[in-house]
N, C-alpha and C positions, 0 to 999 in steps of 0.2 A: 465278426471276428471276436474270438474269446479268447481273454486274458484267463489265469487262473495263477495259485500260487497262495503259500502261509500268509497269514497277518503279518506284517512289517517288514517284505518282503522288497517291496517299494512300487507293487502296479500302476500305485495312483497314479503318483510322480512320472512313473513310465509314459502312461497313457496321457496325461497335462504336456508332457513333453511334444509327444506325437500328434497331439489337436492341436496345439503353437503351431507347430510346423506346418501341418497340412488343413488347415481347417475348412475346406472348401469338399477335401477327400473323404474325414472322418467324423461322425456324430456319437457322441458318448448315450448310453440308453442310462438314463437314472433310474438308479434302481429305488426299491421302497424299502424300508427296514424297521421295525419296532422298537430300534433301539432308540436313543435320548442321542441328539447334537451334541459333539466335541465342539471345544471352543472353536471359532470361525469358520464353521460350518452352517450354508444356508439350505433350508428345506427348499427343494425342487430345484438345487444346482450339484450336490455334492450327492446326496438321498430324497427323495419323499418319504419326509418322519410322518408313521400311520400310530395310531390309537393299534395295539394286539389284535381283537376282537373286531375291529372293519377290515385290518387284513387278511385274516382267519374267513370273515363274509365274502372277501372277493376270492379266496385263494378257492374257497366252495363254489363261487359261483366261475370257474376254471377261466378267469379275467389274468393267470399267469402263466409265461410259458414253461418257469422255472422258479422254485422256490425253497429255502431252505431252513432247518433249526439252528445257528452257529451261535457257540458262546453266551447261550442263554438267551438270544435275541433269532424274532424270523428278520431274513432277507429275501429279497425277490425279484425278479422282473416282469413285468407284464408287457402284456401281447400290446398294449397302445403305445408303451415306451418305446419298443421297436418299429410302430408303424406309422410315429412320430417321426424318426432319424428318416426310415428309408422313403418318404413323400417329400424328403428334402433333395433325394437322389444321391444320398452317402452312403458310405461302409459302417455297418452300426459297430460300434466294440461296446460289447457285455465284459464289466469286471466280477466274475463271481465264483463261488468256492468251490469244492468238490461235488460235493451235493448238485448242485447248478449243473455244471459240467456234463454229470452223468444224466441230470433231467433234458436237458437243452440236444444231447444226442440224441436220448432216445424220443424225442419229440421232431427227428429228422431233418430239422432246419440245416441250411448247409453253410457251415462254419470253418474257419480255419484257427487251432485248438494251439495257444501257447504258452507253455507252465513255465512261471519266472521261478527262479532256483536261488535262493541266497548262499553269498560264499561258503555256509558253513551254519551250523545250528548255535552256534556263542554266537555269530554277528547277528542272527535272526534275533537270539535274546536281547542281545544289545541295541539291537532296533527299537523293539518294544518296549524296554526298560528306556529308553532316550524321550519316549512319546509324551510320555509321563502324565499319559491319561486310561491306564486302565489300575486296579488295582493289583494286589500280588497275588490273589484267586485267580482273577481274568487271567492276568499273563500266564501262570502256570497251565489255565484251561485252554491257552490261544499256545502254547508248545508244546502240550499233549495232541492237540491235533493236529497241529503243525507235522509231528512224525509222521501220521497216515498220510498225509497230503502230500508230502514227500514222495511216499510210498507210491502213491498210482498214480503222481507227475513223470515218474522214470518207468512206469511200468510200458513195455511195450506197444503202440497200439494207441495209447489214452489222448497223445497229443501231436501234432502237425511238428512242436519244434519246444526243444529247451533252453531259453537264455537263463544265464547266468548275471543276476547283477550284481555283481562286484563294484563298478565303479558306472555310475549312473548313462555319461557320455558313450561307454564303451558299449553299453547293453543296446542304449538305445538306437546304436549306429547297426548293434547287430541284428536288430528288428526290425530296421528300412530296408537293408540289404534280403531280410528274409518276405518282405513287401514286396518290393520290385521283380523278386522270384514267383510269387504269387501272383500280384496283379500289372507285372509288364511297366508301362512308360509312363503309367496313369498314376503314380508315386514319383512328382516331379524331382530330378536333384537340383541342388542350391537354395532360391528363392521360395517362397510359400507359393502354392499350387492357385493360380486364378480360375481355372477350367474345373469343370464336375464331373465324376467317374458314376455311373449310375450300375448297381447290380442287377 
């Protein structure tokens, strides 16, 4: 399952919500990334932080399914991060950007594609400006592309479904409801899920 959507959007949080809840249902694939650790962020829970040039070595030796340049930084996932989650018998959810998106289809895998939408391009800024961990290049560079990504999250075709997160609880209820259209009874309601949903 793919998430996708601008920086400061709120996926994370989306998707930490949805692993709370069902954690028996869903396995997050860590992605790798070249960029540096924001504060409270661990390597091999949030990213695998790579040295540039051994991810550049694995990205050659085709160890990813999906890779991308964002904001001066590569990100990526590889092919063992996914086949990590699914030897657990989960739904793997990939968080990743446009780039991803388009790599991850045309590499066939079979996904269900959903672009998170922020109320508005001010609240997007005011997201990132809240972070108060990029500088005022970065942000400017993270709502220049933010436009495009916009752009071929509403384009016809490109995604399974669009939430809007306006208000964190509302979004995330409208993404269990769009679960249980998807994958039936195996998305238990109330309690966290004890049983395993295997794809």
């Amino acid at each position: 399952m793919v998430f996708a959507g601008p920086s400061g959007v709120g996926k994370g949080t989306i998707i930490k919500v949805l692993m709370e809840k069902y954690p028996t249902v869903f396995g997050f694939s860590v992605s790798h990334t070249t960029r540096a650790p924001r504060p409270g962020e661990e390597n091999g829970v949030h990213y695998n932080f790579v040295e540039k040039s051994a991810m550049e070595a694995s990205i050659a030796n085709n160890e990813f399914i999906e890779y991308a340049n964002v904001h001066t930084n590569i990100y990526g996932t590889s092919i063992k991060a996914i086949e990590n989650v699914q030897a657990q018998g989960k739904i793997c959810i990939l968080d990743i950007d446009i780039q991803g998106v388009k790599r991850v289809k045309a590499s066939g895998l079979g996904c269900k594609y959903v672009f998170i939408d922020p109320p508005s391009v001010d609240e997007l800024e005011k997201r990132l400006r809240g972070r108060g961990t990029e500088t005022e290049e970065k942000i400017q560079i993270r709502l220049k592309n933010a436009m495009d990504e916009l752009q071929f999250g509403h384009e016809e075709g490109n995604f399974d479904a669009i939430v809007v997160n306006d208000e964190l609880e509302r979004a995330v209820e409208k993404i269990t409801q769009l679960l249980r259209s998807w994958y039936g009874n195996k998305i238990p309601v109330g309690q966290k899920q004890t049983g395993c949903f295997c794809m």
